[in-house]
N, C-alpha and C positions, 0 to 999 in steps of 0.2 A: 698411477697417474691416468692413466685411460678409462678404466672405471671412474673415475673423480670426475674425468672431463665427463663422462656419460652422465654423471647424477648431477653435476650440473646443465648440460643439455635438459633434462626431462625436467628439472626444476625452474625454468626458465620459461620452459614452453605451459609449465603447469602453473606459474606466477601470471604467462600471458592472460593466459584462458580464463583466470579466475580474477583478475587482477581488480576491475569493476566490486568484486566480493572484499577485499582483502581490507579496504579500509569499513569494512562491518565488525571485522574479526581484530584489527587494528583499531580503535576509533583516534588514537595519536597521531596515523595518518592524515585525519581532517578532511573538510571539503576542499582543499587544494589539490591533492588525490585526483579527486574527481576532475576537478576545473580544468585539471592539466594532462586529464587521461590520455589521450589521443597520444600526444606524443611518447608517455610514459608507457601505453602496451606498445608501442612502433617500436621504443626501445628494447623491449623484452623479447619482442619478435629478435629483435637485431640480434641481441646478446643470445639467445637459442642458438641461431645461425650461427653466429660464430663459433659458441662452444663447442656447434656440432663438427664444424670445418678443425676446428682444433682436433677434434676429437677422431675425424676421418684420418688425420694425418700421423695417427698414431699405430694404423692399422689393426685395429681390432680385430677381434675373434669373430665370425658368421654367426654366430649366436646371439651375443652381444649385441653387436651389429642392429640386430633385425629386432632387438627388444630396443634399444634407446633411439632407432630408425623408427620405430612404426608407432613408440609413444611419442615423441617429440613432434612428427610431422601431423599424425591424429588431433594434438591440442594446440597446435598453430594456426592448421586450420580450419576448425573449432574457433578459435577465437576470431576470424573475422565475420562469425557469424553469431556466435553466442552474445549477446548485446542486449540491455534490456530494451531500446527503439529497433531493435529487428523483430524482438519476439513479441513486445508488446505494444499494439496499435493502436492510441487512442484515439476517440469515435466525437467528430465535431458536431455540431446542432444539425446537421443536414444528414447525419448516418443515424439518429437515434427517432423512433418514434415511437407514440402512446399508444395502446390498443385496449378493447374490450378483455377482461380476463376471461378464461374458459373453464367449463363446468370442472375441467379434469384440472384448471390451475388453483379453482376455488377450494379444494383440498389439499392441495400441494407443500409438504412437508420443507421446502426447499427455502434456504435461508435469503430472505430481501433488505433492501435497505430501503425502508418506507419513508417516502417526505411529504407533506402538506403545503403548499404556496396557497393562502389566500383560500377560493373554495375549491381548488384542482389539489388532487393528490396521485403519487404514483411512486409504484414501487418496482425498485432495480434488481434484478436477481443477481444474486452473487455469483455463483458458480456460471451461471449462463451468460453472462453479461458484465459485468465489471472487473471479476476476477483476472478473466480473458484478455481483457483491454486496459485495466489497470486504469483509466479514465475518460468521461466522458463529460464532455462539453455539452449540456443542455437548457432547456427554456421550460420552465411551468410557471403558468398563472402569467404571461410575461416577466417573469424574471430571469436570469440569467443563472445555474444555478453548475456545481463541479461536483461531480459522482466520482469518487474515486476510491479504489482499496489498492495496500501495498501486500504483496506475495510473502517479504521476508519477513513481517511483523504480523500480518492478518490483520491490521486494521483499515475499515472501511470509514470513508470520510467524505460528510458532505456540508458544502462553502455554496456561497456566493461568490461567483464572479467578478462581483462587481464590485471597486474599486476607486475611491474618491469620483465616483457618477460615471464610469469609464468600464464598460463590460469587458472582459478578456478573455483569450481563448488559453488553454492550457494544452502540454506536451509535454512529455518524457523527458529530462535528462539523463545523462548515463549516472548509472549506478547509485550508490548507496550513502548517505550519511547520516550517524547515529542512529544503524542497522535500518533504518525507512528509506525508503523513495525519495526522490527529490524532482521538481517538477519546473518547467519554464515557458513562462507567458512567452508565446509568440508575436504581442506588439512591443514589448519593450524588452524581451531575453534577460530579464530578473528569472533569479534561482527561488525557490518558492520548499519548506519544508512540509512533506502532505503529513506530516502526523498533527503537528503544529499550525500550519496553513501561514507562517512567517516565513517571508520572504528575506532571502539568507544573503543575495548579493545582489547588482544589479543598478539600475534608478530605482527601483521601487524597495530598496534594502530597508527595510525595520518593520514597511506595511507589513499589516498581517488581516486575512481573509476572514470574514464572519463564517463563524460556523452557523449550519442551519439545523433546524429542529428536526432530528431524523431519528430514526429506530431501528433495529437492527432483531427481526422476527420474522418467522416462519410465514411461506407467501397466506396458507388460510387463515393466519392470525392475524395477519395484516388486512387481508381482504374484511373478514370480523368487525377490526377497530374502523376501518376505511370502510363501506362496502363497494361506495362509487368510485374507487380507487382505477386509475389505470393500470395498465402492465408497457413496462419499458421492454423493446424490443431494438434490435438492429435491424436497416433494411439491407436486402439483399447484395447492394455492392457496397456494405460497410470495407475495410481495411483490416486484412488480420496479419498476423506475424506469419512468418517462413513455413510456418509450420502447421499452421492452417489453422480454421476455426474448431472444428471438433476434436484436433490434439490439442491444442491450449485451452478445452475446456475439461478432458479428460486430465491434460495435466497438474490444472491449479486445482480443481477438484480433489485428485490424488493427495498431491503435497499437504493440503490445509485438514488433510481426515487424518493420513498418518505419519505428517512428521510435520506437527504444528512445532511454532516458534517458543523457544524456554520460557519459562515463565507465562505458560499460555494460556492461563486460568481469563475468563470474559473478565472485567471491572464496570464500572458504568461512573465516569466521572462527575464532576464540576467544579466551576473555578471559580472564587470568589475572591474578588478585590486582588490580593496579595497571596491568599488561601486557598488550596487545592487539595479536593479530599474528592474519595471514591471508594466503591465496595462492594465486593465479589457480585455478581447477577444469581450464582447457582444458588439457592434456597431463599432467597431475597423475595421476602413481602413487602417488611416496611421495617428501617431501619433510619431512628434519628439520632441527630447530632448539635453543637453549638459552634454557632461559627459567632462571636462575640455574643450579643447580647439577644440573641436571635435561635431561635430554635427553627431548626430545619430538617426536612424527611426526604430520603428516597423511600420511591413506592414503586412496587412492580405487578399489574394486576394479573391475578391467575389465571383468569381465561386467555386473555391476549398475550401478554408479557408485556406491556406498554409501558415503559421505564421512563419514570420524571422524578424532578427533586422540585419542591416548593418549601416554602416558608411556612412554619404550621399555622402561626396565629391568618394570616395575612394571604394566604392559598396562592401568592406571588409565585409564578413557575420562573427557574430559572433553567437554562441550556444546555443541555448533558450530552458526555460523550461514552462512549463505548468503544474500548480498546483492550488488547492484548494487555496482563499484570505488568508485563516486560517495559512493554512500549509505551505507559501510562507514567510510568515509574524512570525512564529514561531522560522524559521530557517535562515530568514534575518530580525530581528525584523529594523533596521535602514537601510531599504530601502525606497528608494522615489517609492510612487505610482500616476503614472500617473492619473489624473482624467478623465474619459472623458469628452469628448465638449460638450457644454450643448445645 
């Protein structure tokens, strides 16, 4: 019994700590999970405690002891800090600005999420910037626009703000649903899906955020296709997590090289009408398909990597995404996926 009471101590303390994680690994748990977190790790805190008080009153062995002691207290408190709004701090219009790129960024291997507004363009560095902050509330060309990537799925996503003529500021909420991020506007506290850009509960429940025409390419490819392009940067007293700014760039860095998300193969979406199809980016030149009576192509050009779909007769571009196989397939589970040519 004392051992029993120990593994449940450490299971308790180890449900706390990860608990945020657990409806990723559950999805039966739902966004209720989440909605309801607070109280439900305060509970798990409790029930640790407890088992552990059970478990002192059993008198354990000094060995024992200092093994379900030193893990139990370890991931208790661990969890009032492991949170994704402690580690990840996203950056409002007044922490992010646009700058000249430099001769050493004009060949820079490092992956951006390039956007065009109007005649201003600017690209977000991943690993330097988004990753880190997980989102950022910005302005190009005057428009209001949301830079954001999720860490558990790798995908980077960018929306507009704007909202039946109504700009909004975006934040973190806790933890995960249907293994992505989940996100909430600060004027109305609507829950917002970032793979999706629907808006999950809230006043603003069914809306869903324009996605914008972005690219997801290496910063000299982008500076290439752009050349007048900006470079997004943060200013000096932007807001970072606990842990500072150069560990949470070393650390999403780390994570997204070598322990990408299952099914982490690139795809490059689009949606049509009712219709959702997409297909692999790795060897992708141009691969077409029929979405009814209409013949349609993705094209991916080989110097840049400049990935669009259009309509062949009619050169009509439509708005493509770029996502994780997993995370594409999650949220369009009945789309056709192109294979490639063998």
């Amino acid at each position: 019994m004392t051992a029993l009471l120990g593994a449940v101590t450490i299971l308790a303390s180890f449900a706390a700590l990860f608990s945020l994680q657990l409806p990723a690994v559950i999805p039966a748990l739902g966004y209720g999970w989440l909605r309801h977190h607070g109280p439900i790790r305060l509970t798990l805190r409790l029930a640790a405690l407890g088992s552990f008080g059970a478990f002192l009153s059993r008198q354990p062995g000094a060995a024992l002891l200092i093994v379900v002691a030193g893990l139990a207290l370890s991931m208790v408190v661990a969890s009032l800090f492991f949170t994704s709004t402690t580690l990840f701090k996203p950056l409002s219009v007044h922490h992010v600005t646009h700058g000249e790129p430099t001769a050493a960024q004009r060949a820079s291997p490092a992956e951006v999420l390039g956007l065009v507004v109007g005649s201003e363009a600017v690209a977000y560095s991943v690993d330097e910037l988004v990753a880190p902050h997980h989102l950022l509330n910005d302005v190009v060309s005057g428009a209001p626009v949301l830079v954001s990537f999720c860490a558990a799925c790798g995908s980077g996503m960018v929306f507009s703000r704007e909202v039946s003529g109504r700009p909004l500021t975006f934040e973190l909420a806790e933890g995960l649903h249907r293994r992505n991020m989940v996100m909430r506007d600060v004027e109305t506290g609507s829950i917002w899906q970032q793979a999706s850009g629907r808006a999950l509960e809230g006043p603003l429940a069914g809306a869903e955020l324009t996605v914008m025409p972005y690219q997801v390419l290496s910063l000299s490819q982008w500076l290439t296709e752009a050349p007048s392009s900006l470079v997004a940067t943060a200013v000096a007293n932007a807001p970072v997590g606990f842990l500072g700014p150069r560990a949470m760039i070393r650390l999403t860095s780390f994570l997204r090289r070598h322990h990408p998300p299952q099914g982490s193969e690139l795809v490059v979406g689009v949606l049509l009408d009712t219709d959702a199809v997409a297909t692999p980016i790795d060897a992708l030149t141009r691969r077409t398909f029929e979405h009814g009576s209409t013949t349609m192509e993705f094209l991916r050009a080989p110097d840049t990597g400049h990935l669009e779909c259009r309509e062949v007769d009619s050169r009509k571009r439509l708005p493509v995404q770029v996502h994780r196989l997993s995370t594409w397939l999650e949220f369009h589970p009945h789309s056709r996926i192109l294979a490639k040519p063998p």
